[in-house]
Each structure stands twice: as structure tokens, then as C-alpha cells.
ROGU-764959 format. One record per residue (C-alpha): y negated, z negated, x; residue number from 1. Coordinates in steps of 0.001 Angstrom, whole numbers, plus 500000, padded with zeros to 6 digits. Layout:
BEGIN
      c2      c3      c1   nr
       Y       Z       X  NUM
...
This chain:
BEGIN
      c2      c3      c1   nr
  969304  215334  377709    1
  965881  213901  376818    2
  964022  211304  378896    3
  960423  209868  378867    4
  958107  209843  381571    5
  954673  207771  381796    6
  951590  208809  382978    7
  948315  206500  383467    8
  944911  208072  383421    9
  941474  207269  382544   10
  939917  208275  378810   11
  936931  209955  380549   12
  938876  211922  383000   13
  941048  213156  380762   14
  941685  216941  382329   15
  942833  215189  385130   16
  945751  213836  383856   17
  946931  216962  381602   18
  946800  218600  385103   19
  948853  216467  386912   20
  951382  216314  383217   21
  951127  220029  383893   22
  951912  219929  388112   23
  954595  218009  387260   24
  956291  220024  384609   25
  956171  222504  386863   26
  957613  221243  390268   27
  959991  219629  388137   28
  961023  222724  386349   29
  961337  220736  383030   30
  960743  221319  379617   31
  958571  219767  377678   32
  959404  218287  373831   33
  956553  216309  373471   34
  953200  214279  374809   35
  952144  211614  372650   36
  948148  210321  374427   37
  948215  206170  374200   38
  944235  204927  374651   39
  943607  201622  375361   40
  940411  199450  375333   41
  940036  195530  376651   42
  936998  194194  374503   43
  935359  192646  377945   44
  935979  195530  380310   45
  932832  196687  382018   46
  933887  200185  382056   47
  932532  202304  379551   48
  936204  204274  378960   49
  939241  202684  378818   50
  943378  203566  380117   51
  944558  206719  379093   52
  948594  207014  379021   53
  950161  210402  378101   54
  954199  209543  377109   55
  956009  212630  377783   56
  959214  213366  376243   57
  961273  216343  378786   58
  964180  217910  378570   59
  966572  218171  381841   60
  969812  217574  383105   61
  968795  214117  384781   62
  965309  211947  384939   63
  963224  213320  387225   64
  960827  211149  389773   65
């Protein structure tokens, strides 16, 4: 079955998040179909980067934590 997992990062710290897409993958033992990167921006933030989601689409028997 496919399911879809969220993960929330920061734009500027990008490698950060693939890793822990990747760490998870692996513990998990799942397969991978697809990771679609969401970047979002709030026109009065004071940080110079903005959210970073990665939507993962996986392959397993059941959703995984």
C-alpha cells in the first residue's frame, strides 16, 4: 500500500532534512515512490529562509510512525 508521510524543515538547512527523509527510510525499511519539497515564505517573517516540507510518498504494508 502507499501512504504519505510529512516532514518539516528549514529552506536553509536543507541537507538536514534529506538526512533525516533518508534515516527514516531506512529504520523503517520502506520504499520510497516519491518526495515532492513544499517551500513556504510569510511576507513579514524576520527570518531570511522560510519552512521547508518534503511530502513523501512510501510503500509498506502499514503507515509507519
Amino acid at each position: 500500500m502507499v501512504f504519505v508521510k510529512t516532514f518539516k524543515g528549514y529552506e536553509d538547512r536543507a541537507a538536514e532534512l534529506d538526512a533525516a527523509v533518508n534515516e527514516w527510510a531506512r529504520q523503517q525499511a520502506v520504499h520510497l515512490r516519491a518526495v515532492q519539497p513544499v517551500v513556504g515564505h510569510k511576507a513579514d517573517a524576520v527570518a531570511l529562509s522560510g519552512d521547508l516540507l518534503q511530502v513523501v510518498l512510501y510503500q509498506a504494508e502499514a503507515p509507519r510512525p
